[in-house]
C-alpha positions as CSV (number, residue, x, y, z in Angstrom):
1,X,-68.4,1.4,54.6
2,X,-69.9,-2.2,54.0
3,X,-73.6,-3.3,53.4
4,X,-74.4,-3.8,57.1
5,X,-72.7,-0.6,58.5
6,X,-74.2,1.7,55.9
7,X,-77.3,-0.5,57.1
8,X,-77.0,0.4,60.4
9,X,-76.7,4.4,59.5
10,X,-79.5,4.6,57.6
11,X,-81.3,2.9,60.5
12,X,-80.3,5.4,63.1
13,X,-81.7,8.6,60.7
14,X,-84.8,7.1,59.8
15,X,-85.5,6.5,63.7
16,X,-84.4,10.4,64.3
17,X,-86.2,11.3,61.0
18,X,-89.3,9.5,62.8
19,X,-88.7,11.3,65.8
20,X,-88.4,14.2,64.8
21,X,-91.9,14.0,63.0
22,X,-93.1,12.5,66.2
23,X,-92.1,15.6,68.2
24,X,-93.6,17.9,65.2
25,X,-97.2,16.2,65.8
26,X,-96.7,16.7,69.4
27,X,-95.3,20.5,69.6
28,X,-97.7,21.7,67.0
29,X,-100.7,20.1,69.1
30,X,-99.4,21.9,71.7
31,X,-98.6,25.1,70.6
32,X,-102.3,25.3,69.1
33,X,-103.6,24.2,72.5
34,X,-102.0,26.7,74.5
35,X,-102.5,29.5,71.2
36,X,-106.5,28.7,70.5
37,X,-107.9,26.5,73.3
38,X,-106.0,27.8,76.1
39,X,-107.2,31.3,75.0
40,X,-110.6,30.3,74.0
41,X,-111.0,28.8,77.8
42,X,-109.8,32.5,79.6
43,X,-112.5,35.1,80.5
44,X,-111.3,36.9,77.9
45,X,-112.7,34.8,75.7
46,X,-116.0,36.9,76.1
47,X,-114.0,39.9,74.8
48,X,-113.3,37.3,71.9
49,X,-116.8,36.6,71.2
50,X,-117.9,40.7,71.0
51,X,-115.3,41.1,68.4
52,X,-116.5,38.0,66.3
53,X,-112.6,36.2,66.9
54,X,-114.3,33.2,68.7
55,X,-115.7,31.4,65.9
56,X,-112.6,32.5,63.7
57,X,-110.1,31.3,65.9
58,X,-112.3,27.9,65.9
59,X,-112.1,27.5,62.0
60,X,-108.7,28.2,61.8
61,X,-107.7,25.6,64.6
62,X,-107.4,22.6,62.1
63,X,-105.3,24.7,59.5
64,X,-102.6,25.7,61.9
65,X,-102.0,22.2,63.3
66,X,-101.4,21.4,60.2
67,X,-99.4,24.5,59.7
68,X,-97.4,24.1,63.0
69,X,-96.8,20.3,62.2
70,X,-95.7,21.1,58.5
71,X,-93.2,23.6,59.9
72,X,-92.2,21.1,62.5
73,X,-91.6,18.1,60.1
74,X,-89.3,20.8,58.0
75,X,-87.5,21.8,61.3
76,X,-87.0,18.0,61.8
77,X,-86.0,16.6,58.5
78,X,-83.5,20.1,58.2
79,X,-81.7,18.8,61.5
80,X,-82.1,15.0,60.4
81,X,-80.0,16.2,57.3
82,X,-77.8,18.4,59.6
83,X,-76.8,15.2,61.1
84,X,-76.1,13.4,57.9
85,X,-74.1,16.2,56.4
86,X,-72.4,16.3,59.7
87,X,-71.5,12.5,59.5
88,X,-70.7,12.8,56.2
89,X,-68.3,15.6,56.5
90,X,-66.6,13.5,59.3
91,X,-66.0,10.4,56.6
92,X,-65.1,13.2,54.5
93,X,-62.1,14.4,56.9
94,X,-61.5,10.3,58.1
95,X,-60.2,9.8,54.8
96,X,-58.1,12.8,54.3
97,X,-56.4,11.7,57.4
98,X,-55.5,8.3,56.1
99,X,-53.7,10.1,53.5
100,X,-52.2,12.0,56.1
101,X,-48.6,11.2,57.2
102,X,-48.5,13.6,59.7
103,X,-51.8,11.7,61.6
104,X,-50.8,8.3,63.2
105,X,-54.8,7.3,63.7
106,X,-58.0,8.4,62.4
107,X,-60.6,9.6,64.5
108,X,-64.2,10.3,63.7
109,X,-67.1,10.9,66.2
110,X,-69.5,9.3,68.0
111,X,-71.3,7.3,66.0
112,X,-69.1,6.1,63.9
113,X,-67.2,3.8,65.6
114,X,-67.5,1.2,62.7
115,X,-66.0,3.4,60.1
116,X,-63.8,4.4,62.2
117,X,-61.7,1.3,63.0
118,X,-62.1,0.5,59.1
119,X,-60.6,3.6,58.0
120,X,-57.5,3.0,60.7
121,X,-57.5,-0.6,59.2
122,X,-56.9,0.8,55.8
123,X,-54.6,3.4,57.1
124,X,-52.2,0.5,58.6
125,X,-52.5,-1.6,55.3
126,X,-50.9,1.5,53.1
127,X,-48.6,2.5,55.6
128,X,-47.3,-1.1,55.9
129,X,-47.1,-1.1,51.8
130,X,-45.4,1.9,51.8
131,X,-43.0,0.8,53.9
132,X,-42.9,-2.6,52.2
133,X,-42.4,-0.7,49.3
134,X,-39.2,1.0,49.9
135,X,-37.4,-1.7,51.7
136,X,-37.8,-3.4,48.5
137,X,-36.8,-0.9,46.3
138,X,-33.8,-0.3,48.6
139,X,-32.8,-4.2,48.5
140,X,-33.4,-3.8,44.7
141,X,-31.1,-0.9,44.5
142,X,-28.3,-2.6,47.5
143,X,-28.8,-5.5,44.9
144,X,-27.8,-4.3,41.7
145,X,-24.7,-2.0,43.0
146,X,-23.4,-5.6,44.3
147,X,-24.0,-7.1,41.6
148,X,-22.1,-4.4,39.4
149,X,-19.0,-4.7,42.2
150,X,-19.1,-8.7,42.0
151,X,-19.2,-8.1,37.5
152,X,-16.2,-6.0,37.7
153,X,-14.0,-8.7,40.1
154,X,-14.0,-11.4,37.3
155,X,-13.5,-8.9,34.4
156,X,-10.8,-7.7,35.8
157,X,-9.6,-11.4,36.2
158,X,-10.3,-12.0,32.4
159,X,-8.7,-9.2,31.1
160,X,-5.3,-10.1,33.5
161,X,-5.2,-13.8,32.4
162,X,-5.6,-13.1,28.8
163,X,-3.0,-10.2,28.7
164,X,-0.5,-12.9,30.1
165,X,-1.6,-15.2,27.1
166,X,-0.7,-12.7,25.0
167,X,2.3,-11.2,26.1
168,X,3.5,-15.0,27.0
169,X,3.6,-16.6,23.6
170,X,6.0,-19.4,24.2
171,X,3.8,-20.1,27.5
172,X,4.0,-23.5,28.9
173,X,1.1,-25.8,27.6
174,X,-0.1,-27.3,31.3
175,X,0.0,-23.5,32.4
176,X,-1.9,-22.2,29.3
177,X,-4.2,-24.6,30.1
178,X,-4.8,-23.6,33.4
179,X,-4.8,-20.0,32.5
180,X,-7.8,-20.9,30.1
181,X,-9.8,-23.1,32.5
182,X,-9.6,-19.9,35.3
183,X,-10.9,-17.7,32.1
184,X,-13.6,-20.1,31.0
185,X,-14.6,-19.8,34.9
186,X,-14.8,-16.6,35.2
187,X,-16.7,-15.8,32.3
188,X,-19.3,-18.9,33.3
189,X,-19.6,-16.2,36.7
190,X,-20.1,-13.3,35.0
191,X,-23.2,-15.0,33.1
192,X,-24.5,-16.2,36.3
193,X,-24.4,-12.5,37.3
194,X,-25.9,-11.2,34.0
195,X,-28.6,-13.7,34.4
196,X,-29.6,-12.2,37.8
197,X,-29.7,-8.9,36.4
198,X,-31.6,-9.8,33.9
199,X,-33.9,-11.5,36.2
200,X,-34.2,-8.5,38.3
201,X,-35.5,-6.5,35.3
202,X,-38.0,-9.5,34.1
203,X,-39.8,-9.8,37.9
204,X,-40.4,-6.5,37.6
205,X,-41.4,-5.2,34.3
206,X,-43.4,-7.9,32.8
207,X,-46.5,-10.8,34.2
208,X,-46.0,-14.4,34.3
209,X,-49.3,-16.0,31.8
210,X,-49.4,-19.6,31.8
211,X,-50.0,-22.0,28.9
212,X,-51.5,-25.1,30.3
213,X,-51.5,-28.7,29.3
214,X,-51.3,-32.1,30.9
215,X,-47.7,-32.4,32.9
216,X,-46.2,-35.6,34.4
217,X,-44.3,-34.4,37.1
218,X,-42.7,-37.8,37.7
219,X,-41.0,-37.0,34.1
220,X,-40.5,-33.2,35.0
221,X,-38.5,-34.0,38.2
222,X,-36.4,-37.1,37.2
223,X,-35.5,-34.6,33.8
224,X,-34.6,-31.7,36.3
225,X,-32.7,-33.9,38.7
226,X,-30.8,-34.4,35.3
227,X,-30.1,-31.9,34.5
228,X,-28.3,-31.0,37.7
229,X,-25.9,-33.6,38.4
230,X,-22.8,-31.6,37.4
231,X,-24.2,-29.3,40.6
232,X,-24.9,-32.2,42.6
233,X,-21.3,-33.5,42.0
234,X,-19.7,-30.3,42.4
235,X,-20.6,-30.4,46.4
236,X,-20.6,-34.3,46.2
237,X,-24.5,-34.3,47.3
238,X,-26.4,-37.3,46.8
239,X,-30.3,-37.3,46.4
240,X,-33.3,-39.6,46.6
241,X,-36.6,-39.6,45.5
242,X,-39.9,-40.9,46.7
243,X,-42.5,-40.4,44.5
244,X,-45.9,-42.0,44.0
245,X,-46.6,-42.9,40.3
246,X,-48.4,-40.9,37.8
247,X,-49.0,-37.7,39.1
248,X,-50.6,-35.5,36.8
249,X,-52.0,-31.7,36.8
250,X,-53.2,-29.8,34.4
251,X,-50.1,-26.4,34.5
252,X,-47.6,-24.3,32.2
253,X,-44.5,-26.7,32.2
254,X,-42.3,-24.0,31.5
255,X,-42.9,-22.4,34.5
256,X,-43.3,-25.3,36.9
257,X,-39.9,-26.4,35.6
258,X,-38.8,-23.0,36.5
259,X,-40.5,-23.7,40.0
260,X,-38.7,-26.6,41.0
261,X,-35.4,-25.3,39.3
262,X,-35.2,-22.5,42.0
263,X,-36.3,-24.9,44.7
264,X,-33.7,-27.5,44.1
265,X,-31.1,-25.0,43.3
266,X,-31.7,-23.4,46.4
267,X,-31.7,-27.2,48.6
268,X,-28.2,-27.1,46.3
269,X,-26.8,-23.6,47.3
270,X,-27.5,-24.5,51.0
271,X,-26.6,-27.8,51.6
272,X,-23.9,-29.1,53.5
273,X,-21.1,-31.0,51.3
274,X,-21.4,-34.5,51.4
275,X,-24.8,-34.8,52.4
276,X,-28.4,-36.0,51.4
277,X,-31.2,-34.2,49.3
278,X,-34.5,-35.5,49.9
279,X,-37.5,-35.1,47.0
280,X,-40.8,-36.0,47.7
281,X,-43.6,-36.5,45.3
282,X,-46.6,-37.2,46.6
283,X,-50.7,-37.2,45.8
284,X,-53.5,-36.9,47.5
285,X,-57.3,-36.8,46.1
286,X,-57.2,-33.6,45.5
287,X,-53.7,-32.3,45.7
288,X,-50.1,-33.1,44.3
289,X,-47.4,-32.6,47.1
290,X,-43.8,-31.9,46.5
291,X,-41.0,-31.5,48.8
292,X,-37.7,-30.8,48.7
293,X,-35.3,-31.3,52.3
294,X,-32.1,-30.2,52.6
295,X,-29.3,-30.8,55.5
296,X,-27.7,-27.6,56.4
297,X,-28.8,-25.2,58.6
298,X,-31.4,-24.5,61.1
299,X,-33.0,-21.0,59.4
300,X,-34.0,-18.8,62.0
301,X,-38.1,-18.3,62.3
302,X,-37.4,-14.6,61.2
303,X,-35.5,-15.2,58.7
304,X,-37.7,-18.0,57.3
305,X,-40.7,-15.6,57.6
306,X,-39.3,-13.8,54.9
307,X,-37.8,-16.3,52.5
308,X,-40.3,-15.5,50.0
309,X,-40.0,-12.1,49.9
310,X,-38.1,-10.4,46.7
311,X,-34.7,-9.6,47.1
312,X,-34.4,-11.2,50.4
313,X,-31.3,-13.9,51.1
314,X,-30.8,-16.0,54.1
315,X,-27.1,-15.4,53.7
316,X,-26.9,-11.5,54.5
317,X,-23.1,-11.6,53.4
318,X,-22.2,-8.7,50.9
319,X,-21.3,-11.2,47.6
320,X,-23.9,-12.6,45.7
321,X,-21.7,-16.1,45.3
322,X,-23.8,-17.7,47.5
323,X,-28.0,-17.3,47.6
324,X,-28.2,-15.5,44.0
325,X,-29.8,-12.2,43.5
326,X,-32.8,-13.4,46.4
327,X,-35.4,-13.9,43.5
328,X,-35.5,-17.5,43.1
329,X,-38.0,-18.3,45.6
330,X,-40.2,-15.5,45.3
331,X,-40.5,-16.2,42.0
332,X,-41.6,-19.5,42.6
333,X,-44.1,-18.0,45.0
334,X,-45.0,-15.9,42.3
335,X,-46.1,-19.1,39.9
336,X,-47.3,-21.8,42.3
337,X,-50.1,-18.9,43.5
338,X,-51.3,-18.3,39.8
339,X,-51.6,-22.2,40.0
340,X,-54.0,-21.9,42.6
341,X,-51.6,-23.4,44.8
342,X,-50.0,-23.4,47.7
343,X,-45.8,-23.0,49.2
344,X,-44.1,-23.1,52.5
345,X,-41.2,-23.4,54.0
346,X,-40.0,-24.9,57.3
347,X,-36.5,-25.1,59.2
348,X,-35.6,-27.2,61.9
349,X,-33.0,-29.5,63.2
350,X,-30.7,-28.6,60.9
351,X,-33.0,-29.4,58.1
352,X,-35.0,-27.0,55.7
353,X,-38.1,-28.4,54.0
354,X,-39.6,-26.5,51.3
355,X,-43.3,-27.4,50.4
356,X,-45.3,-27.3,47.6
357,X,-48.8,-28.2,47.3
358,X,-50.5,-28.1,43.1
359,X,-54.3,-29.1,42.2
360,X,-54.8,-32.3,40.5
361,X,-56.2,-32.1,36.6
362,X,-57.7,-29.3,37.5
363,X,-58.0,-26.1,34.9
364,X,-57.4,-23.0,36.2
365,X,-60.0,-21.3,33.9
366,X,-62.5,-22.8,35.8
């Protein structure tokens, strides 16, 4: 219950306190009226007088008003507080039944129409975690027994191509060769894999802190963009880069790095071969904008409403060969919102844009 309802509660029981005393006044008044006046006024009032009630009954008159108005007030304030217990007890079974699976909506009485609707409102938000919950423990789980299938199809691969270099000894050299480069392949896979794991365990178990310090993200990207040509080459995908110059934020590098690493691995994974990658870097007053755009596929709106969610893919296929283990860009969610900033994504056209928006020089201890 916030300020203004528990405001407007206490209101309504001091106005039926009030009454209450209100009707005490006026009952006890009366009852004396028709108890002592009323008699006093009868001809037996005479009879009164013989037995030397008359001026008795006339001392007493103040007294039991203010008897009769005492025992009124108590009678008052006692069903005052009947009414608060009775309100109370209602919150008291409300919130038992947001607890309760077996109760779709909470319903309280008249009244308390407020508390109501707030209690349904928190009953929705921990149904829809719960949920949320499970489907993401589920994915988890889906996750890691794919994983464990996709590890055991390049072992098994290993093992077979190194037997035959054993067993073949007198081997020729361009098919030893080959035999080696498949090897060194697969075992480049099954790190890929291990990695994912790994990162699976990491989201999970530990926080992310950040060590700040002034970072050039001119430097950052053209390093990055480095770093990645191998990939780049591997699909034959060009890229190119507007950027304004020197744009500078206070952040952990580390883990902006690690931002824009799953953003432009991901433009990588789903781009068409032989086709552009666009990276934006951009300022504002305020602001730092960066965008990456690749040419692919048109993501559907609720697929894309999703993107950011752990676990999720865009490709649904069984193999984890394409999309990774579906951490990537949560992760960078994860980051850019302890950096007090900001990430979207958009899909149209046959395009995907992915957005992110960073504070200028700003702390974020302040």
């Amino acid at each position: 219950m916030n300020k203004n309802e528990f405001t407007t509660l206490k209101i309504k029981l001091i106005i039926r306190i009030i009454g209450n005393v209100f009707f005490a006044v006026i009952a006890a008044m009366l009852v004396i009226y028709i108890a002592v006046d009323g008699f006093l006024q009868r001809p037996i009032a005479n009879l009164a007088d013989q037995l030397g009630l008359y001026h008795l009954l006339l001392q007493l008159k103040i007294p039991l008003i203010a008897v009769m108005i005492i025992l009124f007030l108590l009678l008052g304030i006692f069903l005052a507080m009947g009414k608060l217990s009775y309100y109370l007890n209602a919150v008291s079974r409300g919130i038992d039944q947001v607890f309760d699976e077996k109760k779709n909506i909470v319903e309280l009485p008249e009244g308390l129409e407020a508390m109501e609707t707030k209690l349904n409102r928190v009953k929705y938000d921990l149904q829809k975690r719960q949920l949320e919950a499970k489907e993401s423990e589920q994915q988890k789980n889906d996750l890691v027994v794919y994983l464990a299938h996709d590890l055991r199809t390049p072992m098994t691969s290993i093992l077979g191509y190194l037997n035959l270099l054993e067993a073949e000894k007198d081997m020729e050299q361009e098919k030893r060769e080959k035999y080696r480069g498949i090897v060194l392949n697969k075992a480049k896979r099954m790190e890929l894999l291990l990695d994912e794991l790994f990162e699976i365990t990491r989201f999970n178990a530990t926080s992310i802190e950040l060590i700040e310090r002034k970072v050039n993200l001119n430097i950052m990207l053209e390093q990055l963009i480095e770093e990645f040509y191998p990939l780049l080459s591997e699909k034959q995908l060009s890229y190119k880069i507007v950027q304004d110059e020197n744009v500078e934020i206070i952040a952990d590098p580390d883990q902006l790095a690690r931002v824009f690493d799953n953003l432009l691995r991901n433009a990588v994974a789903y781009s068409e071969t032989e086709t552009e990658i666009l990276i934006e870097l951009l300022k504002t007053e305020r602001i730092a904008i960066i965008r990456f755009t690749n040419h692919g596929m048109t993501i559907p709106k609720e697929k894309l409403d999703r993107i950011f969610e752990r676990f999720y893919r865009v490709d649904e296929a069984r193999t984890t060969a394409n999309g990774g283990a579906g951490l990537g860009l949560a992760i960078a969610k994860k980051i850019v919102t302890i950096h007090k900033g900001s990430i979207r994504a958009e899909s149209k056209n046959l395009e995907t844009i992915l957005t992110v928006e960073l504070p200028l020089k700003k702390s974020l201890r302040n």
